[in-house]
C-alpha positions, -999 to +999 in steps of 0.1 A: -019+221+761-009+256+750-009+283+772-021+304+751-052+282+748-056+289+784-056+324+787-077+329+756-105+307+772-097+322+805-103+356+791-136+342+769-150+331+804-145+364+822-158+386+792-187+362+794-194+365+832-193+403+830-215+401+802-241+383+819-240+400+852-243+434+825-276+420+815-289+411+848-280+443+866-295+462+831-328+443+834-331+446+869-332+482+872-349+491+840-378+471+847-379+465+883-370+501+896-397+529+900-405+559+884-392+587+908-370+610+902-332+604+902-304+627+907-305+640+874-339+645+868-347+618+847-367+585+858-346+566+886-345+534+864-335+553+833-303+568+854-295+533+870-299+514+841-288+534+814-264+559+829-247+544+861-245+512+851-227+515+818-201+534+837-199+512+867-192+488+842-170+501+822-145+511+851-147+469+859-137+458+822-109+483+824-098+468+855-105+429+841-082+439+809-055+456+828-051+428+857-065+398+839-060+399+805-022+397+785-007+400+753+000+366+737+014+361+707-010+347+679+016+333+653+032+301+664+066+310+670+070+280+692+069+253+664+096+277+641+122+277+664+117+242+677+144+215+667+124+186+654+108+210+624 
């Protein structure tokens, strides 16, 4: 199998996962969080759902695409240069 298979469905599966785990940390605090007050004045569910967690997840897909992803060639230059073209 190509490699490049493998680290494009390796890189499907993590953008995936962090997708997920997006939605469930989103949802939990927007509808499962009270009303008070936060830091910044607004709602407490409002600043953890719609504030901190877009950052906090945004700092974790730069991380996943600087350690995890990598730069693969798309074209096949494999099959040009092999011998039994």
């Amino acid at each position: 199998m190509d490699k490049r298979y493998l680290q494009a469905n390796k890189e499907a599966r993590l953008s995936l996962y962090i997708t997920i785990i997006y939605l469930i940390f989103w949802i939990t605090f927007a509808y499962f969080w009270g009303d008070t007050p936060g830091i910044l004045g607004f709602p407490i569910w409002f600043e953890l759902s719609c504030i901190l967690t877009p950052i906090g997840f945004l700092l974790i897909c730069y991380l996943v695409v600087k350690w995890q992803f990598s730069n693969i060639p798309l074209d096949n230059t494999e099959a040009e240069h092999s011998p039994n073209k």
